[in-house]
Structure formats: C-alpha cells, structure tokens
Biopython code that builds the backbone (N, CA, C, O; Angstrom):
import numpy as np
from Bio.PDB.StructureBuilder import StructureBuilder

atoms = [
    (1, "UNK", "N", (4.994, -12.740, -4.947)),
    (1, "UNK", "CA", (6.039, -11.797, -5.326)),
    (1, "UNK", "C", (6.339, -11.886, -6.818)),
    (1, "UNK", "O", (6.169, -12.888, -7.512)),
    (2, "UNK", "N", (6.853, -10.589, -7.259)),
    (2, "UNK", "CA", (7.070, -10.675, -8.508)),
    (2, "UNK", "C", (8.799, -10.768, -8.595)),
    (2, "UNK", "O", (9.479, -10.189, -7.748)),
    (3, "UNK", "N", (9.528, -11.690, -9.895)),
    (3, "UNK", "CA", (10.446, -12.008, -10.133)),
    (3, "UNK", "C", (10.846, -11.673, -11.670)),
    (3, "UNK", "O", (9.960, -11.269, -12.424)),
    (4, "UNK", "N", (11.872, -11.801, -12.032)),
    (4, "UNK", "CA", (12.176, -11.674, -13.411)),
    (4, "UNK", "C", (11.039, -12.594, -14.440)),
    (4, "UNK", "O", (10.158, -12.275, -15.238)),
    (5, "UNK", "N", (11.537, -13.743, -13.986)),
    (5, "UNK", "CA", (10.221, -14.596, -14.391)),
    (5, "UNK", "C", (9.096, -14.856, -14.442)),
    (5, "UNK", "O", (8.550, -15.481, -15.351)),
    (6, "UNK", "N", (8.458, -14.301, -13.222)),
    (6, "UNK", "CA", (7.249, -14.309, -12.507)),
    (6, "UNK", "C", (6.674, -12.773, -12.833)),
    (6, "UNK", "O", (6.700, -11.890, -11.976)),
    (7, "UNK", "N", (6.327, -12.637, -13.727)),
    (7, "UNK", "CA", (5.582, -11.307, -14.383)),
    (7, "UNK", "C", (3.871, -11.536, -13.336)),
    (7, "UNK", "O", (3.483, -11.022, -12.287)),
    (8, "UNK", "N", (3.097, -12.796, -14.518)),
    (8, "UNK", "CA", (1.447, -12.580, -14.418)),
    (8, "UNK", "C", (1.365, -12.902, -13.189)),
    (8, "UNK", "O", (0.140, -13.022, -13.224)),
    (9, "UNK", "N", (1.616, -13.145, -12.128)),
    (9, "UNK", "CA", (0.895, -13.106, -10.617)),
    (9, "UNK", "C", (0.576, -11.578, -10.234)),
    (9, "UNK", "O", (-0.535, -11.131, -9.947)),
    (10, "UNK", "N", (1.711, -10.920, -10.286)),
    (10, "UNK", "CA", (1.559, -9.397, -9.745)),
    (10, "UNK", "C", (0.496, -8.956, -10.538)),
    (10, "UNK", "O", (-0.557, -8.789, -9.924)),
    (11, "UNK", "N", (0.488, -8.686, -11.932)),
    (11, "UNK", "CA", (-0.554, -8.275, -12.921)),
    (11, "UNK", "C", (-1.884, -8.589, -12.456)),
    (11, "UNK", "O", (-2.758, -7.723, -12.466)),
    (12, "UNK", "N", (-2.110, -9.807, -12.034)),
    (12, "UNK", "CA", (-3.217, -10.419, -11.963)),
    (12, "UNK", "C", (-3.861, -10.007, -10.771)),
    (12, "UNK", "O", (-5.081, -9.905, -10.647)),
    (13, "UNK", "N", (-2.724, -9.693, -9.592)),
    (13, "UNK", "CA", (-3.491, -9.406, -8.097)),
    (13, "UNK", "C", (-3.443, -7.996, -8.670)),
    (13, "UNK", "O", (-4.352, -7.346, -8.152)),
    (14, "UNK", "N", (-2.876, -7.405, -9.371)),
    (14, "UNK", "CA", (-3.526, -5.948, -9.676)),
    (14, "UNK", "C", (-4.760, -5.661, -10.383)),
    (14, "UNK", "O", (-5.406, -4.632, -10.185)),
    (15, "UNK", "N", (-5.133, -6.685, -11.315)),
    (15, "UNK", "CA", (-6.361, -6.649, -11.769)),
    (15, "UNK", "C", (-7.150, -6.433, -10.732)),
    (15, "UNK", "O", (-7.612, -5.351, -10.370)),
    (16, "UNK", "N", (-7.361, -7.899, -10.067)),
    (16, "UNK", "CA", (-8.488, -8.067, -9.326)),
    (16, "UNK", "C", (-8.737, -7.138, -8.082)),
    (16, "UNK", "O", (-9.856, -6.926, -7.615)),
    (17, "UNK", "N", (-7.315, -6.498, -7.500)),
    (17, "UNK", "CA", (-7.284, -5.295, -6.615)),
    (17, "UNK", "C", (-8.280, -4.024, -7.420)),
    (17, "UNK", "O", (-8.978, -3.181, -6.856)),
    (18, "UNK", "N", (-8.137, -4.158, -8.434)),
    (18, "UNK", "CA", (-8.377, -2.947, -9.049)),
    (18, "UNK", "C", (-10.425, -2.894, -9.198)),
    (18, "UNK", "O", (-11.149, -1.911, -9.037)),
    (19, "UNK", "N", (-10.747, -4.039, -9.477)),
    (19, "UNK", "CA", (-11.855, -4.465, -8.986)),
    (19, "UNK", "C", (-13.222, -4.084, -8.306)),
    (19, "UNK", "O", (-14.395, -3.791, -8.540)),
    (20, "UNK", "N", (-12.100, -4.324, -7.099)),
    (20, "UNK", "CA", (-12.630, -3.970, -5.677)),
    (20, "UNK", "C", (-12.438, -2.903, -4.590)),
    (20, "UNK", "O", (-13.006, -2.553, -3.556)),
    (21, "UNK", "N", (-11.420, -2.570, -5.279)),
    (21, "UNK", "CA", (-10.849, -1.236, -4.348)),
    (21, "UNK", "C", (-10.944, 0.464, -5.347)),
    (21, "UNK", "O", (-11.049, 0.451, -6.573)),
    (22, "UNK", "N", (-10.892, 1.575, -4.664)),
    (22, "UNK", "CA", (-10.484, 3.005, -5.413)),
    (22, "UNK", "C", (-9.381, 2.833, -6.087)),
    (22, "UNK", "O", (-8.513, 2.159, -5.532)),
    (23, "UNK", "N", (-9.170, 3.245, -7.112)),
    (23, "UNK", "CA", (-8.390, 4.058, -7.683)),
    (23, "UNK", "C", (-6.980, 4.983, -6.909)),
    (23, "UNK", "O", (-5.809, 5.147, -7.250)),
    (24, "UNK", "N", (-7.837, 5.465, -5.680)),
    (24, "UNK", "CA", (-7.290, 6.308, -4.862)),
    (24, "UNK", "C", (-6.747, 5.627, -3.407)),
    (24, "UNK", "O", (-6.144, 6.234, -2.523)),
    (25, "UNK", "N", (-7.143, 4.152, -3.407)),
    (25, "UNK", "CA", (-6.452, 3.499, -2.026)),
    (25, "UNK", "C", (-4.867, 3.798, -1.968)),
    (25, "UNK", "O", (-4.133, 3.781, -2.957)),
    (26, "UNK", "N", (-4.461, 4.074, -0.644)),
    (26, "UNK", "CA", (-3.337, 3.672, -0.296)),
    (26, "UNK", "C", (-2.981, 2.591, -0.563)),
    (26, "UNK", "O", (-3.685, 1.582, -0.567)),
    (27, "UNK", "N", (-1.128, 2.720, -0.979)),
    (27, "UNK", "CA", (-0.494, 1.323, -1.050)),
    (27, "UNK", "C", (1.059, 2.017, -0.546)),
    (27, "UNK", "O", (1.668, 3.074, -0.713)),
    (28, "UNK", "N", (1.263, 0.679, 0.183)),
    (28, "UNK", "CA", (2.732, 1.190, 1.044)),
    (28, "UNK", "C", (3.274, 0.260, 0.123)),
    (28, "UNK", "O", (2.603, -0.704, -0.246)),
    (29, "UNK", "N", (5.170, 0.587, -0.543)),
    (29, "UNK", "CA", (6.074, 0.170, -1.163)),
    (29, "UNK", "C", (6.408, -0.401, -0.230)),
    (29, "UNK", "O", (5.670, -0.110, 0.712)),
    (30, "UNK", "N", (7.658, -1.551, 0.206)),
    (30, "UNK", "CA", (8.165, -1.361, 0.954)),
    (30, "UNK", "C", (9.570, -2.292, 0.481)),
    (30, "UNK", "O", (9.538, -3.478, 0.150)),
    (31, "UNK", "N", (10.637, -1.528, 0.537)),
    (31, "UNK", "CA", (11.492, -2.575, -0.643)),
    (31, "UNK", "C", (13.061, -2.692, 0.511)),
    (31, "UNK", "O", (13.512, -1.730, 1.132)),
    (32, "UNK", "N", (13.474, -3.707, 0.529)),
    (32, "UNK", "CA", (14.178, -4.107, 1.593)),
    (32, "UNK", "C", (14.270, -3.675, 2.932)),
    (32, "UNK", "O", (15.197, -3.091, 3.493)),
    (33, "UNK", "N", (12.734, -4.197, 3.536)),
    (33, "UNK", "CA", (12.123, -3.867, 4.736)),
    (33, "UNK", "C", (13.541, -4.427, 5.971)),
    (33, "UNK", "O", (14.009, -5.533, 6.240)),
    (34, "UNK", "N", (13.879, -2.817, 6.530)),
    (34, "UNK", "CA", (15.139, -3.537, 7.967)),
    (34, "UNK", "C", (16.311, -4.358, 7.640)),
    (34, "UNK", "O", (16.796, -5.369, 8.148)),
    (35, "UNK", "N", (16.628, -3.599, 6.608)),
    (35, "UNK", "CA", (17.824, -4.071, 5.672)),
    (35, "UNK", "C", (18.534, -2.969, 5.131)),
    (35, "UNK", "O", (17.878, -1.985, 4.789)),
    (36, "UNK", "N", (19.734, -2.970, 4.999)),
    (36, "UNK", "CA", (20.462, -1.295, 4.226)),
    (36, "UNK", "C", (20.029, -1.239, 3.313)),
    (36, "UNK", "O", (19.737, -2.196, 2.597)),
    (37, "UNK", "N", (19.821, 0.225, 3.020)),
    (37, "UNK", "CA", (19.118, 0.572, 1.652)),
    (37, "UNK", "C", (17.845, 0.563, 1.758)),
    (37, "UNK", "O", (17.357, 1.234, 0.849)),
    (38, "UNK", "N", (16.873, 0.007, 2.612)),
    (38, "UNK", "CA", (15.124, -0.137, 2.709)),
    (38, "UNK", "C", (14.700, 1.604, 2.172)),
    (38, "UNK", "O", (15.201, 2.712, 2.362)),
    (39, "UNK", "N", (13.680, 1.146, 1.534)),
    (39, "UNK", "CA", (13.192, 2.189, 0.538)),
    (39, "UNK", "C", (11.611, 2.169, 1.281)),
    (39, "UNK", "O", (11.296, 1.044, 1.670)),
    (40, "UNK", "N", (10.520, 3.320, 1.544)),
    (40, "UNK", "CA", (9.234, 3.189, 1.660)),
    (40, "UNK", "C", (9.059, 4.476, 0.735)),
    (40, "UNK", "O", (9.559, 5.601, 0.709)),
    (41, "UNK", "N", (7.827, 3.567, -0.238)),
    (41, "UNK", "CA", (7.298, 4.387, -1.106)),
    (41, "UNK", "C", (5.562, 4.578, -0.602)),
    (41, "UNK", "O", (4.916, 3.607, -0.208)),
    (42, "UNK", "N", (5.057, 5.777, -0.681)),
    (42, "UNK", "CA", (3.426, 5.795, -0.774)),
    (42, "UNK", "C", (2.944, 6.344, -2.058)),
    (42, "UNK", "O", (3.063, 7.454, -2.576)),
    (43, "UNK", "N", (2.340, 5.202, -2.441)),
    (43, "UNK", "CA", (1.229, 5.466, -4.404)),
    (43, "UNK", "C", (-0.129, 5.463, -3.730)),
    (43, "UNK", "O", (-0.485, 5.630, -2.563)),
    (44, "UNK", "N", (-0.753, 5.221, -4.847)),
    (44, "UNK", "CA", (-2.201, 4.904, -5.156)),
    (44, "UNK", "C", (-2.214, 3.651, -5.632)),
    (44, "UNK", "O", (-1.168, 3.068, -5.916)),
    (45, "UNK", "N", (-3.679, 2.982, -5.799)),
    (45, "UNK", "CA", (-3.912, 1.779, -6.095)),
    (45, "UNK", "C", (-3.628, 2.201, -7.312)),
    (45, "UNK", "O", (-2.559, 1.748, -7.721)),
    (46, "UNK", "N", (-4.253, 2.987, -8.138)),
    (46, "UNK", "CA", (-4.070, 3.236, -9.746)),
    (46, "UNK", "C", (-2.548, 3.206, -10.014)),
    (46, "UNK", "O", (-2.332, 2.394, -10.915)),
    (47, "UNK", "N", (-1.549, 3.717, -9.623)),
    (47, "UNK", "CA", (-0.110, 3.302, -9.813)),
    (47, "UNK", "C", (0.829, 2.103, -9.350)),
    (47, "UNK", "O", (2.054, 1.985, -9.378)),
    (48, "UNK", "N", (-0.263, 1.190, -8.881)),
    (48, "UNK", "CA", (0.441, -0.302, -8.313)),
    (48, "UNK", "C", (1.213, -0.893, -9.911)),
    (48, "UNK", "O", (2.437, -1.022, -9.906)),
    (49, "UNK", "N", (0.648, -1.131, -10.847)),
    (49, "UNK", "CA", (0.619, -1.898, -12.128)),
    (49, "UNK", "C", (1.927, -1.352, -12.371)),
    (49, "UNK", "O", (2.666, -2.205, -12.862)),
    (50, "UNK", "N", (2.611, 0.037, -12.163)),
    (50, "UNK", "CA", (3.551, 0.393, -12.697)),
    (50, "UNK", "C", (4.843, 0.771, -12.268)),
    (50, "UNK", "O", (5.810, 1.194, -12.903)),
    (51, "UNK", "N", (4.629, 0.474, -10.751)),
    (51, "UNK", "CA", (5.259, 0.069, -9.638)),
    (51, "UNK", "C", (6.356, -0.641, -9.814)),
    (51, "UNK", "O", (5.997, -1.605, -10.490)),
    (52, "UNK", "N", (7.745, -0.745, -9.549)),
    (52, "UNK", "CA", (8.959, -1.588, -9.907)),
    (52, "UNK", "C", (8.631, -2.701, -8.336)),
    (52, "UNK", "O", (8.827, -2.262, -7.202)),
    (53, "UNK", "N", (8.219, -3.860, -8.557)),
    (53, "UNK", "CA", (8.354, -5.003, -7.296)),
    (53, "UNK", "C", (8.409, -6.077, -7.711)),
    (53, "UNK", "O", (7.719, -6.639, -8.561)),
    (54, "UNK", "N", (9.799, -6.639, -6.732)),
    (54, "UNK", "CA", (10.130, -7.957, -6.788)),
    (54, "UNK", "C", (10.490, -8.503, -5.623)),
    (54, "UNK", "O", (10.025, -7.885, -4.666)),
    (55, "UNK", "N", (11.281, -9.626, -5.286)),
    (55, "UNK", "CA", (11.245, -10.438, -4.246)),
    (55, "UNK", "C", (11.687, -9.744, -3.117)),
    (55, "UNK", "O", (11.913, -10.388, -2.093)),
    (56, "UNK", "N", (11.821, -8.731, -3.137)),
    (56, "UNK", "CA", (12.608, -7.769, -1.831)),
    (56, "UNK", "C", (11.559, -6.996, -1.251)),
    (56, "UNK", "O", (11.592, -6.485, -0.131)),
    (57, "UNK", "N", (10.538, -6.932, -2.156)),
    (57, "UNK", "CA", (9.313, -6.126, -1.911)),
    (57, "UNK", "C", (8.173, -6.546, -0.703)),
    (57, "UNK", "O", (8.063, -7.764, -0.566)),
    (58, "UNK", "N", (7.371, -5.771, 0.127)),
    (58, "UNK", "CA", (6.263, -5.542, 0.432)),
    (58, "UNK", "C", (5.179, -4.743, 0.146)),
    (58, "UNK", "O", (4.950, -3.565, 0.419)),
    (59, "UNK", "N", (4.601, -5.513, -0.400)),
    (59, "UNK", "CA", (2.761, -4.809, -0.796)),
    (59, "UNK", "C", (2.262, -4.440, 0.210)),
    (59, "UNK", "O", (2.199, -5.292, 1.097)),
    (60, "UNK", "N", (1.798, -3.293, 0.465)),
    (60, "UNK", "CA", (0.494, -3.389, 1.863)),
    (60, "UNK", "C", (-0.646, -2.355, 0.553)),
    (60, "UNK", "O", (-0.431, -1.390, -0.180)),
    (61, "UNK", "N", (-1.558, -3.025, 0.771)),
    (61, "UNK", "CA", (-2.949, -2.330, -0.016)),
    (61, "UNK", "C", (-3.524, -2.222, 1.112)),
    (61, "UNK", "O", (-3.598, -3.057, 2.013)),
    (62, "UNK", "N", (-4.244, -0.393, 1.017)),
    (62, "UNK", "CA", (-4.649, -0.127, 2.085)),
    (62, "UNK", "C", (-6.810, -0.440, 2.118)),
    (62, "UNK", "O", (-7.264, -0.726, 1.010)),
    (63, "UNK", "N", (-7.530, -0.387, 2.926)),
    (63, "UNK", "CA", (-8.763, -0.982, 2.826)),
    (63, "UNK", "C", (-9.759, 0.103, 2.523)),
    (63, "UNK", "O", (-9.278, 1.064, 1.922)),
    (64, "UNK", "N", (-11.064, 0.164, 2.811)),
    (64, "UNK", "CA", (-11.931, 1.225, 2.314)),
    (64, "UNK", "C", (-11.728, 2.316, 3.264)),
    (64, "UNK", "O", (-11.891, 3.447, 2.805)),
    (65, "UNK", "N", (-11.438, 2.220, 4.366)),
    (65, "UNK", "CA", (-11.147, 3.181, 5.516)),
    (65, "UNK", "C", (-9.408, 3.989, 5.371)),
    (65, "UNK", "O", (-9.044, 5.090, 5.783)),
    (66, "UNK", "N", (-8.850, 3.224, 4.838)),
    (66, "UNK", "CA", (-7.050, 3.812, 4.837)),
    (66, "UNK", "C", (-7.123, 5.375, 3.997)),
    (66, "UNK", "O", (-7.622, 5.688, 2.915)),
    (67, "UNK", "N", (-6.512, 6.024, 4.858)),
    (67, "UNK", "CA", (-6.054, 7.256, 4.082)),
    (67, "UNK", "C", (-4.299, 7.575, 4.576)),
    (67, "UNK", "O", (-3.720, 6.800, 5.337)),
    (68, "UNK", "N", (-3.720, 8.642, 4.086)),
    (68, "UNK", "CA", (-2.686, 9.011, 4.215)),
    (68, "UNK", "C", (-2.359, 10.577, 4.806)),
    (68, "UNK", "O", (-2.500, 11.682, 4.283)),
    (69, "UNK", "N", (-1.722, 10.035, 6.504)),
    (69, "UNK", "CA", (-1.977, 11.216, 7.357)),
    (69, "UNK", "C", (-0.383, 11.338, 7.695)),
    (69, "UNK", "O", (0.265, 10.346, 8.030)),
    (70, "UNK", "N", (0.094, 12.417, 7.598)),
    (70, "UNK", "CA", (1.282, 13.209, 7.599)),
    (70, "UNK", "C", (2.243, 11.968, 7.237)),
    (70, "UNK", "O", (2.864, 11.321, 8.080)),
    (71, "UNK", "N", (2.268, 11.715, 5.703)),
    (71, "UNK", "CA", (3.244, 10.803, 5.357)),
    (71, "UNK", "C", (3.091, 9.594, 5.402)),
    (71, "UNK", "O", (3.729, 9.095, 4.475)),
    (72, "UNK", "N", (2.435, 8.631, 6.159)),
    (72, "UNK", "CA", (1.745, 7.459, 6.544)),
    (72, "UNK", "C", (0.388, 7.154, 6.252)),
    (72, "UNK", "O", (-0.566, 7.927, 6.168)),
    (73, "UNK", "N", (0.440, 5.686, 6.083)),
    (73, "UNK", "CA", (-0.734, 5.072, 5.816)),
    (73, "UNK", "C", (-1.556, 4.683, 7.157)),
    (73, "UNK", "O", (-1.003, 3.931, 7.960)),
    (74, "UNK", "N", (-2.774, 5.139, 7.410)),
    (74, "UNK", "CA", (-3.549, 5.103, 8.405)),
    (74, "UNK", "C", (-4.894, 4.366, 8.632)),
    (74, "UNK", "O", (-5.901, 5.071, 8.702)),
    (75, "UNK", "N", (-5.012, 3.081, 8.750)),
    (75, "UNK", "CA", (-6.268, 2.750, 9.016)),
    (75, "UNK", "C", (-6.584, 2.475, 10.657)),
    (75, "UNK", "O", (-5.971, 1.802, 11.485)),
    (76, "UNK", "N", (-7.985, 3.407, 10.775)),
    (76, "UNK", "CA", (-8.464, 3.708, 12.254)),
    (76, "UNK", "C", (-9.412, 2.221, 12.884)),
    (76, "UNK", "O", (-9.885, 2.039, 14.006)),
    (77, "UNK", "N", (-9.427, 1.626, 12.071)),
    (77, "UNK", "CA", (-10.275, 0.518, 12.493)),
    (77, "UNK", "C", (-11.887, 0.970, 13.172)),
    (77, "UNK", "O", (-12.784, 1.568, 12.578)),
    (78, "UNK", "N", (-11.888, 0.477, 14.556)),
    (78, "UNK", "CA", (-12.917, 1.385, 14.999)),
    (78, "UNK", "C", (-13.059, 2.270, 15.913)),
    (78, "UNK", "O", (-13.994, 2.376, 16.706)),
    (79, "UNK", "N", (-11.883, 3.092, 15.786)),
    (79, "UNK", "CA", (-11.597, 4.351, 16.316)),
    (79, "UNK", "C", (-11.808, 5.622, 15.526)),
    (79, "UNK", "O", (-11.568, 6.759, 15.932)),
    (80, "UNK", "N", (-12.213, 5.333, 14.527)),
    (80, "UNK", "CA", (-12.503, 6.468, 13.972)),
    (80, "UNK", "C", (-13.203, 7.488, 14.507)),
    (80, "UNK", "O", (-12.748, 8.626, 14.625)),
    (81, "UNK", "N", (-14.606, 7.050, 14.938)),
    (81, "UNK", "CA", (-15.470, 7.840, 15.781)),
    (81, "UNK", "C", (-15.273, 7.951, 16.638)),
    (81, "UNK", "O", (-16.259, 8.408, 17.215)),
    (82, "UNK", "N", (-14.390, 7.797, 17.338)),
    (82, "UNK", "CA", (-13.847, 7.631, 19.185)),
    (82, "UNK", "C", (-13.164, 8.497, 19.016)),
    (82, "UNK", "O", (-13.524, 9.356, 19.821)),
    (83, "UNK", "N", (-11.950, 9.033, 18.169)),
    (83, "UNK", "CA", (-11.039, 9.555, 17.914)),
    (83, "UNK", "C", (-10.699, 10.596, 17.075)),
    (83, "UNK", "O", (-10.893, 10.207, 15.924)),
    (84, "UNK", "N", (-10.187, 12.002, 17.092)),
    (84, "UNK", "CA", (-10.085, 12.659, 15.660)),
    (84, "UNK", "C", (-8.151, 12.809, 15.998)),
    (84, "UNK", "O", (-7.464, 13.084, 16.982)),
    (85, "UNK", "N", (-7.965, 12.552, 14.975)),
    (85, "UNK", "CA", (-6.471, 13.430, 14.358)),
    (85, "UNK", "C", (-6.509, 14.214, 14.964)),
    (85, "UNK", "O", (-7.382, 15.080, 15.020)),
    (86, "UNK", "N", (-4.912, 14.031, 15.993)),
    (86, "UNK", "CA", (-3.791, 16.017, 16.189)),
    (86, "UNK", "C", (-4.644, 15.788, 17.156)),
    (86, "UNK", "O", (-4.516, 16.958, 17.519)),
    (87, "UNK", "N", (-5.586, 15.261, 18.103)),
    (87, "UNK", "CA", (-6.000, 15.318, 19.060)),
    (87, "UNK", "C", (-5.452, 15.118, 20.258)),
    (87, "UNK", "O", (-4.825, 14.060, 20.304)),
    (88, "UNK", "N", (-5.454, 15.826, 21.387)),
    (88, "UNK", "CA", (-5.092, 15.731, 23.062)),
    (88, "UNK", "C", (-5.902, 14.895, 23.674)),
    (88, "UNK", "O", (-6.866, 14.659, 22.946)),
    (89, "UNK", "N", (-5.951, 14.336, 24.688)),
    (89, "UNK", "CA", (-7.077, 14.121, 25.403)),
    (89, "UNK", "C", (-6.341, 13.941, 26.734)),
    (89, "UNK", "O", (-6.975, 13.708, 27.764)),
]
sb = StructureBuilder()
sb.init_structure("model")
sb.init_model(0)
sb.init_chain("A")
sb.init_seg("    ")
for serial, (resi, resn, name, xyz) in enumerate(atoms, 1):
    if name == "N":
        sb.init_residue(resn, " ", resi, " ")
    sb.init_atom(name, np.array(xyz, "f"), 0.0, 1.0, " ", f" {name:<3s}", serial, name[0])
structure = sb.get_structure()
C-alpha cells in the first residue's frame, strides 16, 4: 500500500505491471471497501501511476483475459468458450 511516506513501492509495482501487462488492462479502484463512503473506480493499466491510493485502497489488476462488461471487471477463466455474454440457456 501506498502511504504519505511510502511513495516508491506503488511506483515500482507500476513499473513492473506495466511490463507485463496492456496498457489497456482493467484495474478496479477500490477505496474504503464496505465502509461509508466506499468509492469503486474502473481505469486502465496506463492510468494506475496517476491514480490517488493509499492505505484504504484496493488494487485489483485485471489479467490477459479481463475486460470490462456493463460497468464491471470480468474475467471468464475457462468459460469463455462454454459461454457468451447476455446469454439464456
């Protein structure tokens, strides 16, 4: 977590996120998770670095499969092919 003090950790897992992942990954905010006031934000990996987070915060970085389906972050695991979106069955 990042703190007043604690700047280079966050920086640093953003580097190395940045790395390995799109530009375009999902990332869920999540800032006083089940608490008054809880905030959920959805960015991009490219806007993590500039992101306001500190000890109240949750990171979720989403994986090569995550996209963002009506408002939410979605990874299908291995349902993808089993399964389409808005579907009945």
């Amino acid at each position: 977590p990042q703190g007043r003090n604690r700047v280079e950790p966050f920086r640093l897992a953003c580097e190395i996120l940045a790395r390995h992942r799109s530009p375009e990954t999902p990332v869920g905010i999540v800032r006083h998770a089940y608490r008054t006031g809880q905030r959920v934000k959805l960015i991009t990996l490219a806007g993590l670095p500039q992101t306001e987070v500190d000890m109240a915060t949750i990171v979720i970085v989403g994986n090569s499969c995550t996209f963002v389906y009506e408002g939410k972050m979605v990874t299908p695991r291995g349902y993808a092919a089993k399964y389409a979106l808005g579907e009945t069955r």
